[in-house]
C-alpha positions in Angstrom: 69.0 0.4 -22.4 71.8 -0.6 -25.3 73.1 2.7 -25.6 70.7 3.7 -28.6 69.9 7.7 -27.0 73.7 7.7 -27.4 74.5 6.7 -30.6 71.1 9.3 -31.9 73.4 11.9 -30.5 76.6 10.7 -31.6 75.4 10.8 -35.1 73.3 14.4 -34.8 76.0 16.2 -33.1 79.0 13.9 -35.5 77.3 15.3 -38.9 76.2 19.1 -37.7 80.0 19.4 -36.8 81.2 17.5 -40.0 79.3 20.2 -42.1 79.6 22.9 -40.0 83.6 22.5 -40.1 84.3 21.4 -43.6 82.1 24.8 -44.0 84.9 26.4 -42.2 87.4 25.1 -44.5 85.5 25.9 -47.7 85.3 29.6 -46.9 89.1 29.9 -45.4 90.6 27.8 -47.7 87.8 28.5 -50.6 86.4 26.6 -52.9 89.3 24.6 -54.4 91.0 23.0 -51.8 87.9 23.4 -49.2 85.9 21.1 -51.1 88.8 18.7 -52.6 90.2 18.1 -48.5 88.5 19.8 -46.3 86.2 16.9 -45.5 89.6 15.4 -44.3 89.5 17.7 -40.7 85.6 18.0 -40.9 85.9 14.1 -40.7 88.2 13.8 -38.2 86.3 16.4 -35.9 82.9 15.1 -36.5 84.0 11.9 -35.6 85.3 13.1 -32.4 82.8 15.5 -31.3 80.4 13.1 -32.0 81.4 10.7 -29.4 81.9 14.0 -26.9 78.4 15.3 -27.6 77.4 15.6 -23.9 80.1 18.1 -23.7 79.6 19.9 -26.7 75.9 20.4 -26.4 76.8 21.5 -22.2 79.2 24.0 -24.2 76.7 25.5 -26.5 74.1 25.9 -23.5 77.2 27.6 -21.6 77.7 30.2 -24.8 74.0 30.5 -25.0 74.1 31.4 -21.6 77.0 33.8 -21.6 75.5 35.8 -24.7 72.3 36.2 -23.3 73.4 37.3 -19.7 
């Protein structure tokens, strides 16, 4: 194993928090200045949530959890 299963979830979890965050900064900073450098954060957290993906999808099972209790 080279590490392949890793880098699938590295790049799923790196581009649904890329868009999901430069989303974020498009409707709080609207359309302007969300679109022109929002990509700047959503970048810069994609990038790091991506390689911390174990934890993030252990998070979302956790709030899954906690809603649905």
């Amino acid at each position: 194993m080279n590490g392949s299963g890793y880098m699938v979830g590295v790049w799923i979890v790196g581009v649904l928090a890329f868009a999901a965050i430069w989303l974020y900064a498009l409707f709080s900073w609207g359309l302007l200045l969300g679109l022109m450098i929002g990509w700047i954060p959503a970048l810069i957290g994609g990038f790091i949530l991506g390689w911390l993906w174990p934890l993030v999808v252990l998070a979302v099972i956790g709030l899954i959890i906690l809603i649905n209790h």
